[in-house]
matplotlib code that plots the C-alpha trace (Angstrom):
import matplotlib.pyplot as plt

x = [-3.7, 0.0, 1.7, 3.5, 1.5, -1.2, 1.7, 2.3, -1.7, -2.6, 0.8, 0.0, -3.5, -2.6, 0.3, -2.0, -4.8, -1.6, -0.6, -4.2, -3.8, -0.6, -0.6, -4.0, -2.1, 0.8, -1.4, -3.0, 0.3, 1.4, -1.8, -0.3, 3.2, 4.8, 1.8, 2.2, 6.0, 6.4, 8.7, 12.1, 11.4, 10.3, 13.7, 15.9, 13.4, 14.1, 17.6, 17.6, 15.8, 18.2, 21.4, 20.4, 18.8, 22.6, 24.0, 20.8, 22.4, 25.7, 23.6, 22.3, 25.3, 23.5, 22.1, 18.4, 18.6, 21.1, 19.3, 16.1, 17.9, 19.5, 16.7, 14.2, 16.3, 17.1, 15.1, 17.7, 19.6, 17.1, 18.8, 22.4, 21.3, 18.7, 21.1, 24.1, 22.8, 21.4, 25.1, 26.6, 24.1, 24.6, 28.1, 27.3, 24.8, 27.6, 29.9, 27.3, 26.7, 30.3, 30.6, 27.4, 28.1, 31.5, 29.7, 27.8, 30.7, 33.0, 30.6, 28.8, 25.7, 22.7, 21.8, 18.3, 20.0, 22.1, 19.0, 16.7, 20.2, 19.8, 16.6, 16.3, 19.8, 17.9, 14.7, 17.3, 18.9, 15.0, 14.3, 17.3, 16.2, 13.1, 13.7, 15.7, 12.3, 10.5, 13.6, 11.9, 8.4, 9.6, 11.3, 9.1, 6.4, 4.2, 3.8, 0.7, 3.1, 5.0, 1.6, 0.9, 3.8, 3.6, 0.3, 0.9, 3.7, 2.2, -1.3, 0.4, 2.9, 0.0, -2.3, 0.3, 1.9, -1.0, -2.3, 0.8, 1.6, -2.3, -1.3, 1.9, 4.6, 8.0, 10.0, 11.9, 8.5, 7.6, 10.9, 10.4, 7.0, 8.9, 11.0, 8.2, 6.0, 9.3, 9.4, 6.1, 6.7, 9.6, 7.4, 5.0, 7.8, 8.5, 5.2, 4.5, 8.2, 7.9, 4.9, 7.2, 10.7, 12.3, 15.2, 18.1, 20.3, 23.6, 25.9, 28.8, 31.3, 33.4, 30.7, 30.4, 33.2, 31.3, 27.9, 29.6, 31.5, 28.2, 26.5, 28.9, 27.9, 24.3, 25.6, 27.6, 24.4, 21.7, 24.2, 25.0, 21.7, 20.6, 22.7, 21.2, 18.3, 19.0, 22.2, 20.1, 18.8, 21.9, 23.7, 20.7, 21.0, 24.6, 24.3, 20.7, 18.7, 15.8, 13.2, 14.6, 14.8, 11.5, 9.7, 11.6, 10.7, 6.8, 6.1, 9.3, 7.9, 5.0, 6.6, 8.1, 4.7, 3.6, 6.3, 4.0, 3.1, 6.8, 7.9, 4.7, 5.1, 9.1, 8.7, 6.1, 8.3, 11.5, 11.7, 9.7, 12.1, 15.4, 13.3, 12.8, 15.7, 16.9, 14.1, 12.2, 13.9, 10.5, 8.0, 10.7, 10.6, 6.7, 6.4, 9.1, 7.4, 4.4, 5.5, 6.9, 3.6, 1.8, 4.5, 4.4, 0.5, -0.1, 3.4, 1.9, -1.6, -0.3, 2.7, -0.2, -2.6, 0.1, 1.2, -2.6, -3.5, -0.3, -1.3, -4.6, -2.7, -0.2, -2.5, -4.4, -1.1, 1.0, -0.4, 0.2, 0.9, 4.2, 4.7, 3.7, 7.7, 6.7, 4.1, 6.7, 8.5, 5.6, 5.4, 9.2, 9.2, 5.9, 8.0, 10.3, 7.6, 7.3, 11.3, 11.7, 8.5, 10.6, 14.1, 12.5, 11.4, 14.4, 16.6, 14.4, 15.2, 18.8, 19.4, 17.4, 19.6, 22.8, 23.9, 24.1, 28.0, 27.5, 24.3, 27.0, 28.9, 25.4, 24.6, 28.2, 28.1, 24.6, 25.5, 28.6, 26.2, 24.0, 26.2, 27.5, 24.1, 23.4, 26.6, 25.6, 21.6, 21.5, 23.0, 22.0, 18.3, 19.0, 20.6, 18.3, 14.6, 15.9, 14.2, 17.6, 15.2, 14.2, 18.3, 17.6, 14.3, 15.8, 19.1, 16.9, 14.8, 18.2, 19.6, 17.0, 17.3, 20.9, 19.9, 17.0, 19.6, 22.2, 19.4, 18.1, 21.8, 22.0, 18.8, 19.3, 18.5, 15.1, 13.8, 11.7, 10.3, 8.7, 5.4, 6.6, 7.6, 4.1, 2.7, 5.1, 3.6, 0.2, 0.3, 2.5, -0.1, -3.1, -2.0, -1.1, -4.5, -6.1, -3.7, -4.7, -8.7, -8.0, -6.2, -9.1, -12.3, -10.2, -9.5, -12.9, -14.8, -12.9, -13.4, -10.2, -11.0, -13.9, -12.1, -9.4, -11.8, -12.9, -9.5, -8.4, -11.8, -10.5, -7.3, -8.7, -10.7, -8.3, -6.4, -8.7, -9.7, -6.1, -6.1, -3.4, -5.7, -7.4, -10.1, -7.2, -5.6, -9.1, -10.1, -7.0, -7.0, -10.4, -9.6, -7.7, -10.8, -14.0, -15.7, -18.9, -16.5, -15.9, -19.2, -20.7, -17.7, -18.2, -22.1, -21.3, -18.4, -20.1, -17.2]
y = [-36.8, -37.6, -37.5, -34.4, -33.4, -32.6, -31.2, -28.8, -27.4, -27.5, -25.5, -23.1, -22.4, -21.9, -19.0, -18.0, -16.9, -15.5, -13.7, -11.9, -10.4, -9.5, -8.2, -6.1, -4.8, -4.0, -2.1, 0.0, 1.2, 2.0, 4.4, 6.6, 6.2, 8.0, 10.2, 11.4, 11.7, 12.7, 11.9, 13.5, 11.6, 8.8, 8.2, 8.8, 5.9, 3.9, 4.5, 3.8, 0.5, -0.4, -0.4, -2.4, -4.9, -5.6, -5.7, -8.4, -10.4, -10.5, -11.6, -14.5, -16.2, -17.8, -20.3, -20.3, -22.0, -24.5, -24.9, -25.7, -28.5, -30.2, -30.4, -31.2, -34.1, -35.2, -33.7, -34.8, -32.2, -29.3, -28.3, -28.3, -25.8, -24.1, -23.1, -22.9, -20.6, -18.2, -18.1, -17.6, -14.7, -12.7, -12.4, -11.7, -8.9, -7.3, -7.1, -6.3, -3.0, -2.1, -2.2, -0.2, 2.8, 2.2, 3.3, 6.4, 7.7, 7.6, 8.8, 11.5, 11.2, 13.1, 12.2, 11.5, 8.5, 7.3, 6.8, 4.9, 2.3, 1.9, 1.0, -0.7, -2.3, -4.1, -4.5, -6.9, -8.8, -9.7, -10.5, -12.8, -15.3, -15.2, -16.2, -19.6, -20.4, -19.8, -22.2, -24.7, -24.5, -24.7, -27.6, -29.7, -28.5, -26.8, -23.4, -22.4, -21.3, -19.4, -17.6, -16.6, -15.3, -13.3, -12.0, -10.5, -8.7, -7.0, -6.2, -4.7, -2.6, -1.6, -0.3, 1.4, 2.9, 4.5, 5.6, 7.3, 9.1, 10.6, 11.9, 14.0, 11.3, 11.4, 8.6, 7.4, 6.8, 4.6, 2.6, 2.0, 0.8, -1.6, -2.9, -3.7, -5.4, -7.7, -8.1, -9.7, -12.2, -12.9, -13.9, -15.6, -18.0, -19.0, -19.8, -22.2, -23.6, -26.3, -27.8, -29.1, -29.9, -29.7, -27.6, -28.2, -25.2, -26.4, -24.1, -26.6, -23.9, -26.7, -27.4, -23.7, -24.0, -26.8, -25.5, -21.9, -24.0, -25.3, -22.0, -20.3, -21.0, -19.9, -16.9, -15.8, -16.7, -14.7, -11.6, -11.0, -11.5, -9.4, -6.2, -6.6, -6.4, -3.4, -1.7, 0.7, 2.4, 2.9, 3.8, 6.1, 8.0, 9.1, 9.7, 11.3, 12.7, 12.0, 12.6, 10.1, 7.7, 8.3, 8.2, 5.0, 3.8, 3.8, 1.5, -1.2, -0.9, -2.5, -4.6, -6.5, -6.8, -8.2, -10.9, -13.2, -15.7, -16.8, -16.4, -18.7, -21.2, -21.1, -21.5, -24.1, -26.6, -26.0, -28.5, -30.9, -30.7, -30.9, -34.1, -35.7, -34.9, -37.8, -39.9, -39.9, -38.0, -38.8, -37.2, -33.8, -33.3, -33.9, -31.0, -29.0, -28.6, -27.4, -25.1, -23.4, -23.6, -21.9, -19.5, -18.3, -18.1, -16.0, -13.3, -12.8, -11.9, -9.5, -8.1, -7.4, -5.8, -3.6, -2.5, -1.5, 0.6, 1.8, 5.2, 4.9, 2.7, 5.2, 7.6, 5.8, 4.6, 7.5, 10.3, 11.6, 15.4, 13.7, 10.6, 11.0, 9.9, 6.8, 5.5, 4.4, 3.1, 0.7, -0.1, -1.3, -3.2, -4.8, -6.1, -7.5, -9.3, -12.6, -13.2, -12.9, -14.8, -17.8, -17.2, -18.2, -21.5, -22.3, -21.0, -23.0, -26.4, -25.7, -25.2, -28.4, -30.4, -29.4, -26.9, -24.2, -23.4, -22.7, -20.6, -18.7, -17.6, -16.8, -14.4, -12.7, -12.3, -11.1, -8.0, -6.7, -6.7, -4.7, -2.9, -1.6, -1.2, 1.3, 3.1, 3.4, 4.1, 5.9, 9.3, 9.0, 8.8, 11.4, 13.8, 13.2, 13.1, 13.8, 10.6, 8.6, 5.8, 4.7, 3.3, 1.6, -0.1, -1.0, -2.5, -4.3, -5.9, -6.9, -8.2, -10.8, -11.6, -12.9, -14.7, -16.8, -17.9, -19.0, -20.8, -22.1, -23.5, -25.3, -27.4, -30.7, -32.6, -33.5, -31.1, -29.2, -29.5, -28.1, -28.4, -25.7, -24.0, -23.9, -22.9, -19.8, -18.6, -19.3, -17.7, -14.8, -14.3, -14.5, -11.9, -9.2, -9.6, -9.1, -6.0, -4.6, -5.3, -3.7, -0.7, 0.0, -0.5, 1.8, 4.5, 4.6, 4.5, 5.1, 2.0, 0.4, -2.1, -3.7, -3.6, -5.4, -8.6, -8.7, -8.8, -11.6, -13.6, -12.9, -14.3, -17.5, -18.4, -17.6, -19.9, -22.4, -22.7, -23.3, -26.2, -24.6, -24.8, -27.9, -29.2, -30.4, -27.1, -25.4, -27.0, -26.9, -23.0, -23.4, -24.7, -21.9, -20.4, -21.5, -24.1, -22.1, -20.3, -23.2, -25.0, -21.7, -21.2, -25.4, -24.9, -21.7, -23.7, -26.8, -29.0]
z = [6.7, 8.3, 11.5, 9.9, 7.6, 10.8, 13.1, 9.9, 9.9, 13.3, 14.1, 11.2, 12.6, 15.8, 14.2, 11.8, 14.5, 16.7, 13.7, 13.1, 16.4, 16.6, 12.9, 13.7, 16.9, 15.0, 11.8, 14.3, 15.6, 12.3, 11.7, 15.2, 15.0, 11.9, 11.9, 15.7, 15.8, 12.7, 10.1, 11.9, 15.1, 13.4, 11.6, 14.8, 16.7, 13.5, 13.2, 16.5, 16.5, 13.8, 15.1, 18.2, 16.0, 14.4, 17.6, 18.2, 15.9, 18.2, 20.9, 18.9, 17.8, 15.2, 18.0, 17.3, 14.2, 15.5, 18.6, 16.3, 14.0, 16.8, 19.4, 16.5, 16.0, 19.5, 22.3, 25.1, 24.5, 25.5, 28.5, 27.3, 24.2, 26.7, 29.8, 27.8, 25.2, 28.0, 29.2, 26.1, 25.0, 28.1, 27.5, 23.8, 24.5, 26.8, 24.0, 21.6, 24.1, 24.1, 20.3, 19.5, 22.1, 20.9, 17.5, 18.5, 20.3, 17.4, 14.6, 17.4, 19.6, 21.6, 24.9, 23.4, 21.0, 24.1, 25.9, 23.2, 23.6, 26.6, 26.7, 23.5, 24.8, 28.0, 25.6, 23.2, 26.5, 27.5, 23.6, 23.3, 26.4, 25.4, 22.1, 23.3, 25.5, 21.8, 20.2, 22.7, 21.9, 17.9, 18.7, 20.1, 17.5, 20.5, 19.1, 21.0, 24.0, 21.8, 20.1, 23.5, 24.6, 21.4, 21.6, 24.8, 24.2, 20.6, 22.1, 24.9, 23.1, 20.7, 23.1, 25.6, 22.7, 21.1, 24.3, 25.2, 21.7, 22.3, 25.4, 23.8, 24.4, 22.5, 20.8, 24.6, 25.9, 23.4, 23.7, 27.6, 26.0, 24.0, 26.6, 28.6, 26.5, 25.8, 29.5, 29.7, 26.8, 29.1, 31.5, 29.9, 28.4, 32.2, 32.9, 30.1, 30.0, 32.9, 31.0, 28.2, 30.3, 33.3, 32.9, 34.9, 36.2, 34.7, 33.0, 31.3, 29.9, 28.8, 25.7, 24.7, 22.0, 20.9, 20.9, 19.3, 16.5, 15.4, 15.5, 13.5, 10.3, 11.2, 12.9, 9.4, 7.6, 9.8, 10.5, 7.0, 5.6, 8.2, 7.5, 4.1, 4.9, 7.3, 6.4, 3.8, 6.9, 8.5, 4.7, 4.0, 7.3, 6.4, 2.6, 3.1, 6.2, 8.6, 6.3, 3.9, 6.5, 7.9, 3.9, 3.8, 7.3, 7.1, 4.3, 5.1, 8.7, 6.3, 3.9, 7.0, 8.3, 5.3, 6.2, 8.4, 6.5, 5.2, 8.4, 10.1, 7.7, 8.4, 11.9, 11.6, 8.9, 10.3, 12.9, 10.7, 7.7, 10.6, 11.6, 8.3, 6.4, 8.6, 8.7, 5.3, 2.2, 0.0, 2.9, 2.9, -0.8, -0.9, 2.2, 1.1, -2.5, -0.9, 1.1, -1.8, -3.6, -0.6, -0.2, -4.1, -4.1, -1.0, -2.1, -5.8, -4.2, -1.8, -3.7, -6.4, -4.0, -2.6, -5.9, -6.8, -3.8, -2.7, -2.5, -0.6, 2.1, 2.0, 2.8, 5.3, 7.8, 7.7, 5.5, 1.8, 3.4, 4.7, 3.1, -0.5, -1.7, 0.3, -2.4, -4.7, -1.9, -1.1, -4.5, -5.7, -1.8, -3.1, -6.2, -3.9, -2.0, -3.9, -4.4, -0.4, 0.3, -1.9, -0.3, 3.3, 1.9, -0.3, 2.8, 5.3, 2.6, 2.5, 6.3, 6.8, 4.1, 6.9, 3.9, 6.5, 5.4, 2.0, 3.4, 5.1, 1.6, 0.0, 2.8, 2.4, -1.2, -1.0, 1.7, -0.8, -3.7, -1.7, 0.0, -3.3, -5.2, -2.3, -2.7, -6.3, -6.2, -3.4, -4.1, -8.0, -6.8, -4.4, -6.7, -9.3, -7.6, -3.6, -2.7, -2.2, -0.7, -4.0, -4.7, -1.3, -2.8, -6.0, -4.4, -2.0, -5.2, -7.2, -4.3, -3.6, -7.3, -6.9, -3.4, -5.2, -7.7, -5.2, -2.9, -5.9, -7.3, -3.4, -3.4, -2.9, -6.3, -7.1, -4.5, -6.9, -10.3, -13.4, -11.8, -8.6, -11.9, -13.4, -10.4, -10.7, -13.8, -13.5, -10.4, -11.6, -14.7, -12.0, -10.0, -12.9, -14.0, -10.2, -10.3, -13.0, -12.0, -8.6, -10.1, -12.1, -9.8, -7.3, -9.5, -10.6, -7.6, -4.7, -2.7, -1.9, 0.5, -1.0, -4.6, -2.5, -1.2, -5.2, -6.2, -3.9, -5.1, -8.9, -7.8, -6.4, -9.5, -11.8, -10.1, -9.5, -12.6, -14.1, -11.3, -9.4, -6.6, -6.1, -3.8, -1.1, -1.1, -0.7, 2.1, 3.7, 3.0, 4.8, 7.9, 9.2, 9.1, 12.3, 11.2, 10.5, 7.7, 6.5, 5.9, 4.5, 1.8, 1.2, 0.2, -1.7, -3.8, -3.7, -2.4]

ax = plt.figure().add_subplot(projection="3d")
ax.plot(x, y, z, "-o")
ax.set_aspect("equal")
plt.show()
């Protein structure tokens, strides 16, 4: 295997193991949270959560990606994004504070909603230095630190969390929670930064124009694309109510779990495809055709899976007595799944191909088609089956439709082919038929969890045997796994 290609796996594996923990910490919040504050409470914490995760994107300034691509590239200039960018984001998050109590004052505001932004407000300033130390790791392709940092703070928040809402905690209790399990990833990032660089107190305000001027396009890109992903909270909070919110909340609280493994395998090939762009054009079409191939595969399996046993999951997080309206929720974000699952990867080749501006456009167009899809959907749902959510869902689903096309139309040429297409439909007619098979043996006997496992093994074959996984791709699949996994599953298969 290459230089890259092993940088890619053992990166993967070392975020895929982080990402079991923090993904099982994070499931077993879920099972507590909507169910002990109920789904009133719930929606205010989420509305709550929402609005200081825009103003999150004031405080980035579209810097982490830039920061990535340039230190990727050349690793001198660690310390001039590093210092500078912690400079820059204080004085961000201070303005991003102003505007959002500027906000709740304007459109009205409990003491109870002042104090979640508070805390969430000092949770975000902790969040956003953090995240350049992550930017570091990421750079220099040493994501173990970053795994660490990660794990901490999600097993932490997990087990504090739950063992406060058992006790008869409320919704601020559980945001000071929050804030301190960012403050320990905080900490851990300064503990493992001095065994990658020596950073050098220097604040040069003279290159923050600069360094903002080569942000900007990334911080167009990630803010728009980011109220589109988020702005149906806020829209359905003033053209429904908290119940709405809260059926809504529980399963995208879900759908963006189900985000991990775009998001690992974005992280991991970012810095590799900044990197090769410039080095070898060949090596970044080969990786970056792959990726997609991976990325497709795994969002038709669990897009299927979702859409089968909606209702018991439903019923297992948050409770059908509450959150029955949330089962088609679950089930039109499941749709969704593959389409954004594609868009990281597609996104992640475009950024790396220094298309970043017209990124920018893409994300703007994107957040007034949404924008006026929810308009639209939202009260007609609302009116017509008081479950207004549903117009969120379905705006969300077009939405990424018209993204895929516009990522799609910016690829640089040659960068994918009729084979990525193939892999599409095989993979597409492999999973509707594992849907279908774990629809039925659920219905019939009851057992959603095992009729799950059989699914996913109905899924492999079918498409192993139309050879859109090989033996490679197998074994690679294999060792994310121990190695005793490994060699049992080899015997069994007879590779």
């Amino acid at each position: 295997m290459s230089e890259t290609g092993t940088s890619i796996l053992n990166n993967t594996k070392t975020m895929f193991v982080a990402q079991i923990i923090t993904w099982t910490s994070s499931f077993f919040l879920m099972m507590f949270l909507p169910r002990y504050l109920g789904a009133d409470a719930y929606g205010r914490l989420y509305f709550a959560i929402s609005l200081t995760m825009l103003g999150g994107l004031i405080i980035d300034l579209g810097f982490s990606n830039y920061f990535v691509k340039e230190v990727a590239r050349d690793r001198t200039k660690v310390n001039l994004f590093f210092m500078n960018g912690i400079g820059l984001r204080i004085v961000a998050w201070l303005t991003a504070m102003a505007i959002m109590f500027l906000y709740v004052y304007i459109t009205g505001f409990t003491s109870e909603l002042l104090s979640l932004l508070l805390i969430l407000g000092f949770q975000k300033l902790l969040e956003t230095i953090s995240d350049l130390a992550h930017r570091i790791f990421q750079s220099f392709e040493r994501l173990r630190y970053r795994s660490i940092a990660v794990i901490i703070e999600r097993v932490s928040l997990s087990a504090i969390a739950v063992t406060m809402l058992l006790l008869g905690y409320g919704i601020i209790t559980i945001a000071l929670v929050m804030a301190f399990s960012t403050f320990l990833n905080f900490l851990t990032c300064l503990y493992f930064i001095p065994r990658l660089v020596t950073i050098k107190m220097q604040i040069t305000i003279s290159s923050w124009m600069k360094l903002i001027g080569g942000s900007l396009p990334f911080l167009i890109s990630t803010f728009f694309s980011f109220v589109y992903y988020r702005i149906d909270v806020i829209m359905l909070s003033a053209l429904t109510n908290n119940s709405v919110v809260g059926w809504y909340g529980a399963p995208y609280r879900l759908f963006d779990t189900m985000m991990f493994f775009p998001s690992i395998l974005q992280i991991v090939v970012f810095p590799v495809f900044a990197r090769l762009w410039k080095q070898s054009r060949n090596d970044f079409i080969l990786n970056a055709r792959r990726s997609l191939d991976a990325s497709i595969i795994i969002g038709f399996l669990i897009a299927f899976c979702l859409i089968a046993l909606a209702r018991p999951i439903v019923d297992l997080l948050f409770g059908l007595e509450h959150y029955l309206n949330s089962v088609i929720l679950l089930q039109l974000l499941a749709v969704t799944l593959p389409l954004v699952y594609a868009n990281f990867i597609l996104g992640t080749v475009d950024t790396s191909s220094d298309k970043q501006k017209e990124l920018s456009i893409v994300s703007i167009i994107a957040t007034f088609i949404n924008i006026g899809l929810n308009f639209w959907l939202i009260p007609l749902f609302q009116e017509s089956s008081g479950n207004g959510a549903i117009g969120a869902a379905i705006a969300t689903l077009i939405t990424e439709i018209c993204v895929l096309i516009m990522f799609g139309y910016l690829l640089p040429r040659g960068c994918f082919g009729k084979e990525n297409l193939l892999v599409i439909a095989k993979s597409l007619i492999a999973g509707i038929i594992s849907g279908i098979f774990l629809w039925y043996i659920e219905s019939k006997f009851k057992m959603w969890l095992v009729s799950g496992i059989i699914s996913v093994f109905v899924y492999t074959v079918l498409l192993a045997a139309t050879n859109v996984l090989t033996k490679r791709e197998l074994n690679i699949a294999l060792s994310l796994f121990p190695k005793r996994w490994k060699d049992t599953a080899s015997r069994l298969s007879g590779l």
